[in-house]
C-alpha positions as CSV (number, residue, x, y, z in Angstrom):
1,X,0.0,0.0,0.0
2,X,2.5,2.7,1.0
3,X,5.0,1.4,-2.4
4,X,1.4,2.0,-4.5
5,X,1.0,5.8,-2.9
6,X,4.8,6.7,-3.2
7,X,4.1,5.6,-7.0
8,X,0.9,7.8,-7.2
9,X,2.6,10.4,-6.4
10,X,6.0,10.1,-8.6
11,X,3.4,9.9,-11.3
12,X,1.9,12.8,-10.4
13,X,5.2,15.2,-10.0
14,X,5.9,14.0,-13.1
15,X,2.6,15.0,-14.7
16,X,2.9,18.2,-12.7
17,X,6.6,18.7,-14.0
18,X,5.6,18.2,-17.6
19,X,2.8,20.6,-17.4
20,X,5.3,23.5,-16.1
21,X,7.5,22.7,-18.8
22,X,4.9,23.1,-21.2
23,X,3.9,26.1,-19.5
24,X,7.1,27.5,-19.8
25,X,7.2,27.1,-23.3
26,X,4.1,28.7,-23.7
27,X,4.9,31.7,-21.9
28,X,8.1,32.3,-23.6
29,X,6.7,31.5,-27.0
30,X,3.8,34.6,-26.1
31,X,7.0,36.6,-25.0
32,X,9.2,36.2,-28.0
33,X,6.0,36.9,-30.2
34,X,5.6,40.2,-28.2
35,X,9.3,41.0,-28.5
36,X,8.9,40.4,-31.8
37,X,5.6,42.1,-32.3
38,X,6.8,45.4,-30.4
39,X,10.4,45.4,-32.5
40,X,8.6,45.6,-35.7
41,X,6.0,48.4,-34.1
42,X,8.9,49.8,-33.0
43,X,10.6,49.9,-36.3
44,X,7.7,50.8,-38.5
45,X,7.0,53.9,-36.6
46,X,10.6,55.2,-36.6
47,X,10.1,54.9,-40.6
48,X,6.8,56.9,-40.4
49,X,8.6,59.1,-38.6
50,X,11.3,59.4,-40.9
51,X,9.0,59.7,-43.7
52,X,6.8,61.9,-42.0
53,X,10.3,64.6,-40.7
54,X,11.3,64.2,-44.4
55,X,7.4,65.1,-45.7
56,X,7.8,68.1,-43.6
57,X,11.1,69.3,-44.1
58,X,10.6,68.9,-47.9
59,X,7.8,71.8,-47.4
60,X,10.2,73.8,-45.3
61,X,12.8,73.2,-48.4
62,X,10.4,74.6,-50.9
63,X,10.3,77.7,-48.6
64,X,13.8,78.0,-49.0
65,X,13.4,77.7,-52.6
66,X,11.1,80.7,-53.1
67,X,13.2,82.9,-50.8
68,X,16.5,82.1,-52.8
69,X,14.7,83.2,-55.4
70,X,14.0,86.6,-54.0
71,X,17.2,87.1,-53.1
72,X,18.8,86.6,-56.7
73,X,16.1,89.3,-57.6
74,X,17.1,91.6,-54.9
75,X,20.8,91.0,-56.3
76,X,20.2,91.5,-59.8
77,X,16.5,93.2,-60.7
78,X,16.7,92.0,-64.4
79,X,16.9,88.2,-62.9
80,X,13.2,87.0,-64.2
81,X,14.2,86.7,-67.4
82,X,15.9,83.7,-66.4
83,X,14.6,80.3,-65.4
84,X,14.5,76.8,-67.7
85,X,12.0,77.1,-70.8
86,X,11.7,73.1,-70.6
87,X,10.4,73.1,-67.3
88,X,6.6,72.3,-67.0
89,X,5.1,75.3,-65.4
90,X,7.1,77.9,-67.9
91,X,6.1,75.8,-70.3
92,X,2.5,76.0,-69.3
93,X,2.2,79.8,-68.8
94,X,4.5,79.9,-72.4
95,X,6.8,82.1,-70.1
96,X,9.9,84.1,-71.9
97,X,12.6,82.4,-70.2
98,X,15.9,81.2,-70.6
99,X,18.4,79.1,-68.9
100,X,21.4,81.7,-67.5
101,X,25.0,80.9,-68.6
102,X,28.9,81.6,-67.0
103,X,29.1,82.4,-63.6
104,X,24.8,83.0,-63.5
105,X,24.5,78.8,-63.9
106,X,21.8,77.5,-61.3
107,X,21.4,74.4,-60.6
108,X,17.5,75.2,-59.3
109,X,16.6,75.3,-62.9
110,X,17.0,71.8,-63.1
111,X,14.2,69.5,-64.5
112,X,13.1,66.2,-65.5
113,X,14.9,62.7,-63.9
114,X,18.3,64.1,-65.4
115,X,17.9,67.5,-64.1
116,X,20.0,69.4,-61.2
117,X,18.6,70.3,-57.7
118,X,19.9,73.1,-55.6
119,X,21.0,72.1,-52.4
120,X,19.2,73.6,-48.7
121,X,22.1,75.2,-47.2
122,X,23.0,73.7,-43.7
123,X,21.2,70.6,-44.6
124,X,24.3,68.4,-45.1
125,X,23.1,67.6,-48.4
126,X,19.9,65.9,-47.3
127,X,17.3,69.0,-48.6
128,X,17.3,70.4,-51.5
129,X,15.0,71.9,-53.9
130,X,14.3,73.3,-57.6
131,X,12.1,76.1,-58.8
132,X,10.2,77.0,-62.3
133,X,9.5,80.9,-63.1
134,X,6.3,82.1,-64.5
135,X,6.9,85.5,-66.2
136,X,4.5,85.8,-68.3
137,X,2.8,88.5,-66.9
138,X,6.0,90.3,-65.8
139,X,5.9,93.1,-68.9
140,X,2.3,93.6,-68.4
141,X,1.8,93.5,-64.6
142,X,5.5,93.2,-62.6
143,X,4.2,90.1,-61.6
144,X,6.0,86.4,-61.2
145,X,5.1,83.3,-59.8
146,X,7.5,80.6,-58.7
147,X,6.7,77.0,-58.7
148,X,9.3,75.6,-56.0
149,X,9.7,71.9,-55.0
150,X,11.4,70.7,-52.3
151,X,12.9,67.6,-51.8
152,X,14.1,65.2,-48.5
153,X,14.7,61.8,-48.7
154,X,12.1,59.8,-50.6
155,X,9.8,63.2,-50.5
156,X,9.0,66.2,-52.3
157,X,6.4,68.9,-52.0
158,X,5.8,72.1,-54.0
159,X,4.0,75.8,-53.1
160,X,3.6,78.4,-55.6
161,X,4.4,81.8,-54.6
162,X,3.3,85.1,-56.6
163,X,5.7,87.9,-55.9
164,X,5.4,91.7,-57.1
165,X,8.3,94.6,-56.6
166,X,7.4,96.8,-53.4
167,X,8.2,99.9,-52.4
168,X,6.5,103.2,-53.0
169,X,3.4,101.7,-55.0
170,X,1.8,99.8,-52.0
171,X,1.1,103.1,-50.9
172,X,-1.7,106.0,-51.8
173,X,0.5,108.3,-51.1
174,X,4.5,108.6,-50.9
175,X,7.3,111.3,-50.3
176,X,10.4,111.3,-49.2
177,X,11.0,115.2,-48.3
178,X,7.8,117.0,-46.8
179,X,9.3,120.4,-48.1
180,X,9.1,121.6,-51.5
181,X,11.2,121.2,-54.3
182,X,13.9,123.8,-54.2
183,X,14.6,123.0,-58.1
184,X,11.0,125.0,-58.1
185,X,11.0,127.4,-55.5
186,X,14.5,128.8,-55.6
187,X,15.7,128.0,-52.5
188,X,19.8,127.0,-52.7
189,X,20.1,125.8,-49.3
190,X,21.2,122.5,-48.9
191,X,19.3,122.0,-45.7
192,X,15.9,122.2,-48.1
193,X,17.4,118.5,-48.9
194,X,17.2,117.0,-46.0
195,X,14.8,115.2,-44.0
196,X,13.4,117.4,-40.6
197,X,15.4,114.5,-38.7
198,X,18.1,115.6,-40.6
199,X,18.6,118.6,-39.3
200,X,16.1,120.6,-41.1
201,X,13.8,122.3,-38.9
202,X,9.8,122.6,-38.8
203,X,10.2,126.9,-39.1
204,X,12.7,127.0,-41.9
205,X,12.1,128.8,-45.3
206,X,11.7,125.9,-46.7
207,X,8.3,125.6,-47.6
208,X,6.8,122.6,-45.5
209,X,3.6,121.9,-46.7
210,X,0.6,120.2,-44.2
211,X,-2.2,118.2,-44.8
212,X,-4.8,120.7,-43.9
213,X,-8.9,120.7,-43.4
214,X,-11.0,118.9,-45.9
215,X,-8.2,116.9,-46.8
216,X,-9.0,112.9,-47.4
217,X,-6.2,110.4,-47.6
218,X,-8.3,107.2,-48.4
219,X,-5.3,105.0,-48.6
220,X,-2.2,104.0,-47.2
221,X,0.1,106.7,-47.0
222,X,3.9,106.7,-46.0
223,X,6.7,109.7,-45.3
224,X,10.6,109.4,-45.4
225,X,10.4,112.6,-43.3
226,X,8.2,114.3,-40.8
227,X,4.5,115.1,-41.5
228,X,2.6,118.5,-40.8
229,X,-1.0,117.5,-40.4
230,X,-3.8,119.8,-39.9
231,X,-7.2,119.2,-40.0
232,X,-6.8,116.0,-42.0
233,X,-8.5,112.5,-42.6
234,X,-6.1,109.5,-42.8
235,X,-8.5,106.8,-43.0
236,X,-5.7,104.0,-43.3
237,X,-2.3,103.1,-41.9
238,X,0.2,105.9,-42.1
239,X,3.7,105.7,-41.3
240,X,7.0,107.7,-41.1
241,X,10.6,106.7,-41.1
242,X,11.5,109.5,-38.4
243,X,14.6,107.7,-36.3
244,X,13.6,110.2,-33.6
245,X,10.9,108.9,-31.1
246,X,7.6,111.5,-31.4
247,X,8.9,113.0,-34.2
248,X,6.1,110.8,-36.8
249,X,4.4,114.5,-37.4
250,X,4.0,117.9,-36.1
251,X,0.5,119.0,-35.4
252,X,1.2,122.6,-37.2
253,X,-0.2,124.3,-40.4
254,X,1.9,125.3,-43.8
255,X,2.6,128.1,-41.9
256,X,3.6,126.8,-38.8
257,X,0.7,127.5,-36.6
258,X,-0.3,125.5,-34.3
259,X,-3.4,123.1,-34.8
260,X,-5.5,120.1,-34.3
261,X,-8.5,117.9,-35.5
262,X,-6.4,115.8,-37.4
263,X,-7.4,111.9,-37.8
264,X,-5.6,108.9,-38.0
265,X,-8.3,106.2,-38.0
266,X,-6.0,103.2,-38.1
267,X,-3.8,104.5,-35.3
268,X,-2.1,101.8,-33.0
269,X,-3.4,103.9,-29.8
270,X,-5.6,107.3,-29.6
271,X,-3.1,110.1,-29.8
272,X,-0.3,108.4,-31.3
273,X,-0.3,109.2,-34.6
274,X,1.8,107.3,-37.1
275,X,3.8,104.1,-36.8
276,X,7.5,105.0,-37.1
277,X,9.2,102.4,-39.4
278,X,12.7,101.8,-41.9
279,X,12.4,104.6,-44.9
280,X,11.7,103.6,-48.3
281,X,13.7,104.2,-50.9
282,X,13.1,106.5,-53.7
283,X,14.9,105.5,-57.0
284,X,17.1,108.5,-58.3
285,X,15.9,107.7,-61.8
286,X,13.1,106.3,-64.1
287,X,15.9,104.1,-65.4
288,X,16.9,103.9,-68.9
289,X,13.6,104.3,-70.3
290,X,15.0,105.0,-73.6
291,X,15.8,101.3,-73.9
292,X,12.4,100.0,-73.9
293,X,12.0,101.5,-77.5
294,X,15.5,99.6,-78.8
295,X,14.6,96.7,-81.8
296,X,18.1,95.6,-81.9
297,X,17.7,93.4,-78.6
298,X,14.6,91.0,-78.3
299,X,16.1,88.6,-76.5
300,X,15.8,91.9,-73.5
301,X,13.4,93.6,-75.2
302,X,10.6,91.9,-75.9
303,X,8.0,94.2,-77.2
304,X,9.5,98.1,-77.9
305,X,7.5,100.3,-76.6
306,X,6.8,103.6,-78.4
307,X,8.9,106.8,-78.8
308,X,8.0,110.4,-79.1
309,X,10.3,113.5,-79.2
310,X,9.4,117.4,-78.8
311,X,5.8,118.2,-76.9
312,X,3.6,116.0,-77.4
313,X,-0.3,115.7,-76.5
314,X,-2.3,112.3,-76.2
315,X,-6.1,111.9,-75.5
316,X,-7.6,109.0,-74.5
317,X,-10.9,107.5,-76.1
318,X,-13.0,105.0,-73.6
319,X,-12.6,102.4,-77.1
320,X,-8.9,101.6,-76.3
321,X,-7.4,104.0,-78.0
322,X,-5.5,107.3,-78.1
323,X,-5.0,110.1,-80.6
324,X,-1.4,111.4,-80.4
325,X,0.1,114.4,-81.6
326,X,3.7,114.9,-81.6
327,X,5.3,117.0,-84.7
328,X,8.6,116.6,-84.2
329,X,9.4,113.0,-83.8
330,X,11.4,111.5,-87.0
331,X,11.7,107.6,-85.5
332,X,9.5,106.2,-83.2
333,X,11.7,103.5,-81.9
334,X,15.7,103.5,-82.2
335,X,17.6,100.4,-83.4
336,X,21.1,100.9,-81.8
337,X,22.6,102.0,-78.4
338,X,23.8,105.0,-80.4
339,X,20.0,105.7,-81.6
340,X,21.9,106.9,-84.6
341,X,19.6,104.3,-86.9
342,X,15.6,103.9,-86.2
343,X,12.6,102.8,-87.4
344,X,8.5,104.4,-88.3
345,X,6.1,101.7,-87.4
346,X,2.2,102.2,-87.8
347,X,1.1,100.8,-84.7
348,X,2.8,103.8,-82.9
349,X,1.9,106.1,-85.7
350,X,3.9,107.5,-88.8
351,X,5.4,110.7,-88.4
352,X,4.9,113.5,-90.9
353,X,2.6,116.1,-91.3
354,X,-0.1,114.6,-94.0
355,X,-3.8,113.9,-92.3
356,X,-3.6,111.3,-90.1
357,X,0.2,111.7,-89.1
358,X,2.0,112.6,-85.7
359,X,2.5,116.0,-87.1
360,X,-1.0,116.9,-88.5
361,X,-3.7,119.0,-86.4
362,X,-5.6,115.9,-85.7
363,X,-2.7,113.9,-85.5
364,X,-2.8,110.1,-85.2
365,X,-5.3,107.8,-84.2
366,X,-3.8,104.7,-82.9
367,X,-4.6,101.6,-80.6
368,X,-3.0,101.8,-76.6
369,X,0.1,99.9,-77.1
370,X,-0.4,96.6,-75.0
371,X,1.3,95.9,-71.7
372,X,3.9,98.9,-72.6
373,X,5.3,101.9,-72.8
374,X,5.3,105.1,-74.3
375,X,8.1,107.7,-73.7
376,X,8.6,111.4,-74.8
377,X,12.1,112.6,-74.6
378,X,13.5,115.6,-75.1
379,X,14.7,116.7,-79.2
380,X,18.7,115.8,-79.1
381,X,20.7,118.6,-80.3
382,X,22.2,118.1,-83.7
383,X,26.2,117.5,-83.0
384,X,28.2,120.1,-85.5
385,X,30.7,118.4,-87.9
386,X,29.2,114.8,-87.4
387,X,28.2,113.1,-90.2
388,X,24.5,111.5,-91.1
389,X,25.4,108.1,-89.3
390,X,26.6,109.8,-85.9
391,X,24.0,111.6,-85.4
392,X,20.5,110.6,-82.9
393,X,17.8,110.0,-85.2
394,X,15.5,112.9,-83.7
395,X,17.8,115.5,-83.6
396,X,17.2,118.8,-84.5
397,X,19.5,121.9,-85.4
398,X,16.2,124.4,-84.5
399,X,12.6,123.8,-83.7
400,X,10.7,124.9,-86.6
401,X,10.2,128.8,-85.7
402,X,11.2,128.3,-81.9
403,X,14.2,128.9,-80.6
404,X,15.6,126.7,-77.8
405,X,14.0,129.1,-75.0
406,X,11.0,130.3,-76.8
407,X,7.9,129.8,-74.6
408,X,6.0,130.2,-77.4
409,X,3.4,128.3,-79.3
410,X,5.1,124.2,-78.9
411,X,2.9,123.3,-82.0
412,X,0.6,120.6,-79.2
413,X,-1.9,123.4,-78.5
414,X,0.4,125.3,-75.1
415,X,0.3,127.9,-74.0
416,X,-3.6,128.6,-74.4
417,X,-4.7,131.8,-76.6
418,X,-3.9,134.7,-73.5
419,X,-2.8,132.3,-70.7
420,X,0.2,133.9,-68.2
421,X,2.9,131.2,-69.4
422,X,4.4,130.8,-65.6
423,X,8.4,131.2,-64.8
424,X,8.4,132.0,-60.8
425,X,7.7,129.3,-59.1
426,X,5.7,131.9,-56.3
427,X,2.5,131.2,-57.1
428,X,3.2,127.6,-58.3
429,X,5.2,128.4,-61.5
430,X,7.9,125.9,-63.3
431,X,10.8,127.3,-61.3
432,X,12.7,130.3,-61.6
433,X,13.6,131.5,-65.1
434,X,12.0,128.0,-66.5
435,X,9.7,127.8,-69.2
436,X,6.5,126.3,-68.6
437,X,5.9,124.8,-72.5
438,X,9.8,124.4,-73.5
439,X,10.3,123.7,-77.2
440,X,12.4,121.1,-77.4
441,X,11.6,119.7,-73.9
442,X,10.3,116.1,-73.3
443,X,6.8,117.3,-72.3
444,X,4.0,115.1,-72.7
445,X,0.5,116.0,-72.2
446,X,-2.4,113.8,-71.0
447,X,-5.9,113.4,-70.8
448,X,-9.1,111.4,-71.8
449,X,-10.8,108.1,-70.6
450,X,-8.1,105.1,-70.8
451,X,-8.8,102.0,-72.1
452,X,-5.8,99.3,-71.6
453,X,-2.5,98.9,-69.6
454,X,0.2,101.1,-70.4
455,X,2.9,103.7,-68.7
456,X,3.3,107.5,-70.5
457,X,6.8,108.8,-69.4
458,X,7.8,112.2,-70.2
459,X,12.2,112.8,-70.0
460,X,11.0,116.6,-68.9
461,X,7.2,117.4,-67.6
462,X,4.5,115.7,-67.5
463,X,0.7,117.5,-67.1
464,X,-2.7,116.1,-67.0
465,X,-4.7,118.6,-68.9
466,X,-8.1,117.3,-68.2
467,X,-9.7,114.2,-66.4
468,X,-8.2,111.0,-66.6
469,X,-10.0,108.3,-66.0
470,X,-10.8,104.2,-66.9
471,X,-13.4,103.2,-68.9
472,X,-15.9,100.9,-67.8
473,X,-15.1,98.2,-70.3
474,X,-12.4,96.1,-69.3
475,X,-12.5,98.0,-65.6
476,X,-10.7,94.9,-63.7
477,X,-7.7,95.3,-66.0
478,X,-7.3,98.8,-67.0
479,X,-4.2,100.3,-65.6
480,X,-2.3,103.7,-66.2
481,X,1.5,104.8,-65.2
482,X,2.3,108.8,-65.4
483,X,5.9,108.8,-64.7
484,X,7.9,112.2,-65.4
485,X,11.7,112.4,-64.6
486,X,10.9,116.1,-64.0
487,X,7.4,117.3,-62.5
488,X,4.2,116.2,-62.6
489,X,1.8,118.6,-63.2
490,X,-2.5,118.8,-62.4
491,X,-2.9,121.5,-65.7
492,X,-3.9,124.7,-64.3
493,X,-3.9,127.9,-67.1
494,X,-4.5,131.7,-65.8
495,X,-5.4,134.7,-67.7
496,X,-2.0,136.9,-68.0
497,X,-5.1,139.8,-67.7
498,X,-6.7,138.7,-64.9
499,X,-5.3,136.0,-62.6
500,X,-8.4,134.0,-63.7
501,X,-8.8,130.4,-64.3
502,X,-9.0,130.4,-68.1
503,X,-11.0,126.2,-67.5
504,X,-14.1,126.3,-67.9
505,X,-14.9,123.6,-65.1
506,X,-14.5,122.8,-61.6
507,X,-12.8,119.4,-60.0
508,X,-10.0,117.0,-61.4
509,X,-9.9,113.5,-61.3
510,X,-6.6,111.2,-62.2
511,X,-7.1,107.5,-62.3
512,X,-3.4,106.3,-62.2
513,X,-0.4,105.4,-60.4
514,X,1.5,109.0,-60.7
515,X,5.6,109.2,-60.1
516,X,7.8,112.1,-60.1
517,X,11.3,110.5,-59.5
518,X,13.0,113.5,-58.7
519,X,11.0,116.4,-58.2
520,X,7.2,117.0,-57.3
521,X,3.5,116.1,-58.0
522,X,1.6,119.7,-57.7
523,X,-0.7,122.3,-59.2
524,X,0.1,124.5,-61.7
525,X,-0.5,128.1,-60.9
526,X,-1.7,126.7,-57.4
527,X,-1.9,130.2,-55.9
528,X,-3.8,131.7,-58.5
529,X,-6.9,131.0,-60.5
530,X,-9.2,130.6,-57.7
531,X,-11.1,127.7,-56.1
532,X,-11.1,124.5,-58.3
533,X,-12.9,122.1,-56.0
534,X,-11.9,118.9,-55.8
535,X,-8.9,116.9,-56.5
536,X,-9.5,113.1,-57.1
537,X,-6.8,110.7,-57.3
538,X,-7.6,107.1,-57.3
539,X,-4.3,105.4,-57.5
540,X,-0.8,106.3,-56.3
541,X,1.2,109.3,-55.5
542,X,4.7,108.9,-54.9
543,X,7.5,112.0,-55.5
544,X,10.4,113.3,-54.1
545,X,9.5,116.5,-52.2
546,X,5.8,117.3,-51.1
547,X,4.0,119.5,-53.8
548,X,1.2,122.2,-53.3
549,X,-2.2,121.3,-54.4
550,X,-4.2,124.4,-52.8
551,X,-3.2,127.7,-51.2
552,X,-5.2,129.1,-49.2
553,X,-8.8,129.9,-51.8
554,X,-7.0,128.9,-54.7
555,X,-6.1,125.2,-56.6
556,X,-8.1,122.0,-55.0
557,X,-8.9,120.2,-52.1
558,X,-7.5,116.6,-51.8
559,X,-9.6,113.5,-52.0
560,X,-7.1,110.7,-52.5
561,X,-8.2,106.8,-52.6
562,X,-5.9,104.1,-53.1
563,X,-6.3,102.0,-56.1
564,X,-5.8,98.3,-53.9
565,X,-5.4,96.2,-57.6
566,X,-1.9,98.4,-57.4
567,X,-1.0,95.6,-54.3
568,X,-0.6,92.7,-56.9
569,X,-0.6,94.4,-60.2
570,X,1.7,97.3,-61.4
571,X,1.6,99.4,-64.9
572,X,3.7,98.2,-67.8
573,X,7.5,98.7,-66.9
574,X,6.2,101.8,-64.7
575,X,8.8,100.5,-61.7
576,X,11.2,98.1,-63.7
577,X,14.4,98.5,-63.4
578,X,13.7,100.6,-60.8
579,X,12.4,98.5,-57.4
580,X,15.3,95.9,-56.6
581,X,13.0,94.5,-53.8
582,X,9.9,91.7,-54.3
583,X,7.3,90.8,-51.4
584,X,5.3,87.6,-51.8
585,X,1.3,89.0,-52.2
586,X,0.4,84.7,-51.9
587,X,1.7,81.6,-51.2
588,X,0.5,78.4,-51.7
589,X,0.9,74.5,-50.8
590,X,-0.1,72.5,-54.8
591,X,0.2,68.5,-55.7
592,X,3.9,68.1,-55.9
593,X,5.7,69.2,-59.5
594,X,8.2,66.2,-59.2
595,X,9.2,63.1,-57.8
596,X,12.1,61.9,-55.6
597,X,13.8,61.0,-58.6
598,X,13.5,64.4,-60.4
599,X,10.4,62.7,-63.1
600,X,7.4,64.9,-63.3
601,X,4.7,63.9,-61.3
């Protein structure tokens, strides 16, 4: 009996053994399966976190694409012309581009499986990226859009970004001196050239001039130099680039009375006025404008634009065209650097003096030239001794029966039958000892409802003789440029009998961006003539020195509104080559351009 229990129980430690065992096995079968199950969790999310770094640092190396993009424009302003004419997207938009050469080579123009990609700097050669250039609306609208792609690892992904210049056009209104030009007034001190931070002060003879009551500045507005505001309405943003703290503008009149009322509706805090920020800068020049009429160089110049030499008068006709008079232009574009050789072409109308012609009294009826520009230059002086092939195809030994000063009749209709042809630059005059209507000067003169998208640029002065307005066909896409190297002038004729205004209406309106590079936007005969109600501009301003609209009864009040299209679309070559500096107006994530492996997707 006790032999058949001690055999019971050896039979049951060894069931009892084998069942552990078996156990044991289990267990570490379940744990070798987990090991196994977490290692390969393990590992697949490190790859889809590898994947998903790489998916966002190939976003973050399209960025970088875009702004190494900008800063080869900031470098070189004539840089969109470049970019790879095989690449999808210029295809696409059937862009004018062309792959750079010599030291300009860059790799970001790369396309295609074979094509080059530009590395991320700091990356270690993991990022990199490739970009494609629309410029297709560049000539027309000095606009681009980039297409860039980045690329880490195994991922790529691609934003377009539309970039326009910046500078004085995003804003209504624009100066850089608030005093006036002392070209115009006289003045020789070399304090009216500098800014009041500058060391100018607000009670120098310098003729500051303020923003007074009635005033209306709908529209951003932006000063290099310190503002007098009087009785004004700013009813968006305004700034000054004053380095001196509460120095933005001086609550005092033209005359430097104390005042108040003024109104800054956008102001960061009651009382405080405008936001004090970098200056802008003003170009010193138009640029060569006189090469935007050359045929000799498509490959730069695309499309000439049109040029007129001597006064000459355009009107504008709400059916997209203008009727140009202009007697003593010879060529209207130049072939050469020299413009010693030139050609006539119809579209910009045939000089001469048979009906129909430049020269003629009705002179010639032509279409706006598209997405371009026309330019009035001053008539080159004939050089003595040089023969036929040295000399400037508009040159001209004497101007018909005008001597080089005359202020006689200019053969465009100025000076007006008993107008007081201005000199002094007192009551708002052209400048001591100047001629108003010069006869061989660059003047253009402007007027008439606009149809299109063009930039008139006058080498001398530029006046708006009447309203100037768009037409309401086409409204979204009409836009006008009045650039002047010298002034810009609101047309303003008095009786040399009486002082009177010799218009017969009231008010002005200018729809256009308006530029005067180095001198002034202002009134002609702005202390004389009397009240002329209301001047409307709805566009840009942007000049040098601050120029008088109204003095006290006389010339207009202001009623400025900013033209917001001006934000994302510019007139025809009205700032190129001018504005070295381009903002991004949008940005945007699209379906990726390429591949990892540099194939289209």
């Amino acid at each position: 009996m006790i032999r058949l229990r001690r055999a019971l129980r050896l039979d049951r430690l060894r069931d009892d053994r084998g069942m552990a065992m078996a156990i044991t096995l289990i267990f570490g079968m379940v744990l070798i399966i987990m090991a196994a199950t977490a290692l390969t969790v393990a590992t697949s999310g490190l790859k889809k976190a590898d994947r998903d770094q790489d998916w966002n640092a190939a976003l973050s190396a399209a960025y970088a694409g875009v702004e190494e993009y900008q800063a080869r424009l900031a470098n070189d302003n004539s840089y969109q012309q470049f970019g790879n004419p095989a690449a999808p997207f210029s295809k696409l938009t059937a862009s004018p581009v062309s792959l750079p050469t010599g030291s300009q080579v860059n790799p970001a123009f790369g396309t295609g499986a074979a094509g080059t990609w530009a590395t991320v700097p700091f990356s270690e050669g993991r990022a990199s990226f490739r970009y494609e250039v629309d410029n297709s609306k560049f000539a027309s609208a000095g606009a681009l859009r980039v297409r860039a792609t980045g690329k880490v690892g195994s991922e790529t992904r691609s934003v377009i970004a539309e970039l326009r210049q910046k500078g004085f056009i995003d804003y209504l209104y624009f100066t850089d001196i608030e005093s006036q030009d002392p070209t115009l007034t006289g003045k020789t001190s070399a304090d009216c050239k500098r800014h009041a931070w500058e060391g100018r002060t607000q009670g120098d003879a310098c003729g500051e001039i303020a923003f007074s009551g009635g005033d209306v500045i709908a529209g951003p507005a932006h000063s290099n130099d310190t503002m007098r505001v009087c009785s004004a309405t700013f009813e968006q943003g305004v700034t000054t680039a004053s380095p001196t703290t509460g120095r933005s503008y001086a609550q005092v009149d033209s005359n430097g009375y104390a005042c108040s009322g003024q109104r800054f509706l956008k102001e960061r805090a009651p009382g405080a006025g405008p936001d004090q920020v970098a200056s802008v800068l003003m170009p010193d020049t138009l640029g060569d404008k006189i090469r935007e009429m050359r045929t000799d160089i498509p490959g730069e110049v695309a499309r000439p634009g049109c040029l007129y030499t001597g006064p000459t008068d355009i009107v504008f006709t709400a059916d997209g065209k203008m009727t140009v008079k202009s007697p003593y232009t010879k060529k209207t574009r130049i072939s050469n650097a020299a413009a010693t050789e030139g050609t006539t072409d119809a579209d910009c109308g045939l000089p001469g003096t048979a009906d129909g012609q430049l020269g003629s009294a009705k002179g010639a009826t032509i279409p706006v030239p598209a997405n371009n520009i026309v330019y009035v230059q001053n008539i080159p002086v004939l050089v003595a001794g040089a023969g036929a092939g040295k000399q400037n195809v508009n040159a001209a030994a004497s101007v018909g029966d005008l001597t080089e000063t005359s202020c006689g009749n200019n053969h465009v209709g100025y000076p007006r039958a008993g107008e007081s042809v201005p000199t002094s630059s007192t009551t708002g005059g052209t400048g001591t000892g100047t001629c108003a209507y010069g006869a061989r000067s660059g003047d253009v003169f402007v007027k008439g409802t606009f149809q299109g998208q063009l930039t008139v640029a006058a080498q001398n002065y530029l006046y708006v003789t009447g309203d100037v307005v768009y037409s309401q066909t086409n409204a979204s896409t009409n836009v006008l440029g009045l650039a002047s190297d010298g002034v810009a002038w609101v047309w303003n004729p008095v009786s040399a009998a009486t002082g009177a205004s010799l218009l017969g209406d009231s008010d002005r309106e200018i729809d256009a961006a308006i530029i005067s590079v180095n001198h002034s936007f202002l009134v002609q005969n702005y202390g004389r003539g009397g009240d002329r109600g209301t001047l409307t501009v709805k566009g840009s301003i942007a000049q040098a020195f601050r120029g008088v609209v109204r003095n006290g009864s006389n010339g207009y009040i202001k009623a400025y509104a900013y033209d917001t299209r001006l934000r994302y679309l510019a007139p025809p070559k009205f700032l190129s080559p001018v504005t070295t500096s381009y903002g991004i107006t949008t940005q945007t994530e699209v379906l990726p351009a390429y591949r990892s492996t540099g194939a289209a997707s």
